[in-house]
N, C-alpha and C positions, 0 to 999 in steps of 0.2 A: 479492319483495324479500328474501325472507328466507335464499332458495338464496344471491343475489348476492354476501350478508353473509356467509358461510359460506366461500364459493371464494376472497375475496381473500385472508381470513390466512395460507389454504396456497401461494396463490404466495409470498407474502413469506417464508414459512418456507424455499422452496423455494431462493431468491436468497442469502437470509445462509446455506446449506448452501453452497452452490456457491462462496461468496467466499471462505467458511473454509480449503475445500480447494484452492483455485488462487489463493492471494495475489496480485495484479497487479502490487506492489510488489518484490517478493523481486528480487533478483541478486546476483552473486559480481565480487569485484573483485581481482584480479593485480597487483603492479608490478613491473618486471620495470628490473634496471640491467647494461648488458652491457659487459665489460672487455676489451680487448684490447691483446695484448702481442705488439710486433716481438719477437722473443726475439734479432736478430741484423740486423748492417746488411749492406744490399747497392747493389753500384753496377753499373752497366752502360754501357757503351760501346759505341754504335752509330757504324758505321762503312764505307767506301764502298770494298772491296779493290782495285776496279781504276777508273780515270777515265781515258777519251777527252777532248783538250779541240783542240778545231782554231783554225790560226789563217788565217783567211781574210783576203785584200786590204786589204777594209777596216780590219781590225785591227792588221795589220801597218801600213798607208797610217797609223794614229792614233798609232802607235806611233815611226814610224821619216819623217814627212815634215811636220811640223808646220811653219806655212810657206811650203806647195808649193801647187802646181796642177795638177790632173788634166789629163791629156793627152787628145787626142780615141782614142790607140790603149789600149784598156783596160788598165785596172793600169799604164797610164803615170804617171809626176806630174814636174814640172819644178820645181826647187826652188831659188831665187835666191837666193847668198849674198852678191850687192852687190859691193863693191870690195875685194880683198885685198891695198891698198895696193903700192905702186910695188916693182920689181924693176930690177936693170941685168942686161941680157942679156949674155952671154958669147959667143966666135966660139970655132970651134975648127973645123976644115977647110974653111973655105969656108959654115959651116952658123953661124946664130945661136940662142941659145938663152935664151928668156926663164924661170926658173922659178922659180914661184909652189908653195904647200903646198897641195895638195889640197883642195876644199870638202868640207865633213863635215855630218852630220847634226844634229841638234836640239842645243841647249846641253847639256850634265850627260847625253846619253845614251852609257853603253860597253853596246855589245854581248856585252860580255863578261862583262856580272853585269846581268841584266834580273830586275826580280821580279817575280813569278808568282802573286799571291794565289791560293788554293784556298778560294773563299768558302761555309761553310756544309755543310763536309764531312765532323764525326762531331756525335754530339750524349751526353750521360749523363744517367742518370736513378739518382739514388741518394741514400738514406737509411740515418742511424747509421754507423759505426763507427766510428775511432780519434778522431776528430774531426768536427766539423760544415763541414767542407771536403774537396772534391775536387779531386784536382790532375794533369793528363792531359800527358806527355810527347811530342816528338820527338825523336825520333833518326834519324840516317842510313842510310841505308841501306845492303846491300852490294855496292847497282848504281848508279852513278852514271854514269853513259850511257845516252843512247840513241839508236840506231843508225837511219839509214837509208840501208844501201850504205854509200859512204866517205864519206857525212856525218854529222856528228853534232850532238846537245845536250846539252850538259853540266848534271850539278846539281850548285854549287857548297857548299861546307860550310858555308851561310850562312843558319839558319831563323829560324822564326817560328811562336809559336802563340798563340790569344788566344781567348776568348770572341767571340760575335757574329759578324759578317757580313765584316768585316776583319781582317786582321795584319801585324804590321810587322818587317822581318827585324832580327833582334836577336844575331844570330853564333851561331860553330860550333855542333853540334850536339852535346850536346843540347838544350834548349830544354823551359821547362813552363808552366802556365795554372793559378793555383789560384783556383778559387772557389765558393761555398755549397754545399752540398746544394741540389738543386733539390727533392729528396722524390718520392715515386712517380707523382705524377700531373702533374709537370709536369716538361719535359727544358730541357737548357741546350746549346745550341747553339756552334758553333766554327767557327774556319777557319785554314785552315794559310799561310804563305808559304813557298816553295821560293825560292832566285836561280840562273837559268840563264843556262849561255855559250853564246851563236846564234853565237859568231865561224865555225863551222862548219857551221852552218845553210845548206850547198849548194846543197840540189834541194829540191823539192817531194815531197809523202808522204808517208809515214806513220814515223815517230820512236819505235823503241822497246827496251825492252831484253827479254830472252827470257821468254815467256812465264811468271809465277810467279816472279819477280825481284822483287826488294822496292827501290822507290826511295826511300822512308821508312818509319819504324814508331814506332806511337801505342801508349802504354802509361800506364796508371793507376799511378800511384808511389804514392801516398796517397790515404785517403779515412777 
């Protein structure tokens, strides 16, 4: 009994040594505040240099026969414009001649100024400078044909530029779109209208003007 009595004090001795020197409490504490500074604004214009855009049968058929009915021979359609009230026929050699004006295509369509939206074709991404607004121009270009063989498609002096997914031609060119900073992480979308003359729209093919020809140009005026 008496060793037993002896050996416990120096463990305990042993323990309050050992806490002394390795506190289990102690630790170090940082706060840390981090600032940062745009020092300057920037904007950016994403943009599409060249667009292929086709117009197939059916597009043209939704375009130019509103009305009609497809024929059994493809890309036929037979288009009834009813009664074009009465005419008095004329004689002139032995021949009679009844004439009537011409049947035409859809109400309010000339072929000669068709518009063309270009949906969703640059986008900006930009923060700070002169203002809290960005403002993204058109202008004309200095090719305004496009050729295929002796046919052609005209692009009249008649734009449009706007946010979003649509636009509406709003005359000559120039033309501009102002609106918010969209800020770095998020872009703001666009889309142009062109009005083209098909009065010369021929043949079928391919409609263009020399490769690197500018048929519009998009320009940041303000931001």
């Amino acid at each position: 009994m008496t060793k037993k009595l002896r050996f416990i004090p120096r463990l305990a001795a042993l323990a309050l040594a050992s806490a002394a020197c390795f506190p289990s409490s102690a630790f170090a504490q940082a706060n840390v505040d981090v600032n940062i500074t745009i020092s300057n604004g920037i904007t950016i214009l994403y943009y599409y240099s060249t667009l292929d855009i086709t117009l197939n049968a059916g597009t043209l058929a939704g375009l130019l026969t509103t009305g009609c009915a497809a024929g059994s021979v493809a890309d036929t359609y037979y288009c009834n414009r009813g009664n074009p009230g009465g005419v008095t026929a004329t004689a002139a050699a032995g021949t009679l001649t009844a004439s009537f004006t011409g049947p035409t295509g859809p109400a309010g369509l000339n072929t000669a100024a068709v518009p063309l939206v270009l949906s969703n074709v640059w986008s900006v991404r930009a923060v700070g400078g002169n203002s809290a607004n960005t403002t993204v121009q058109i202008s004309r270009g200095a090719n305004n044909t496009l050729n295929n063989g002796t046919a052609s498609i005209g692009i009249n002096d008649n734009y449009g530029i706007a946010t979003g997914a649509a636009a509406a031609l709003t005359g000559a060119s120039p033309q501009a779109a102002t609106f918010p900073d969209p800020g770095l992480g998020g872009l703001t979308t666009g889309s142009v209208v062109l009005e083209l003359d098909l009065t010369n729209a021929t043949a079928t093919g391919a409609y263009s003007s020399t490769a690197g020809n500018v048929n519009y140009v998009l320009t940041v005026t303000a931001t």
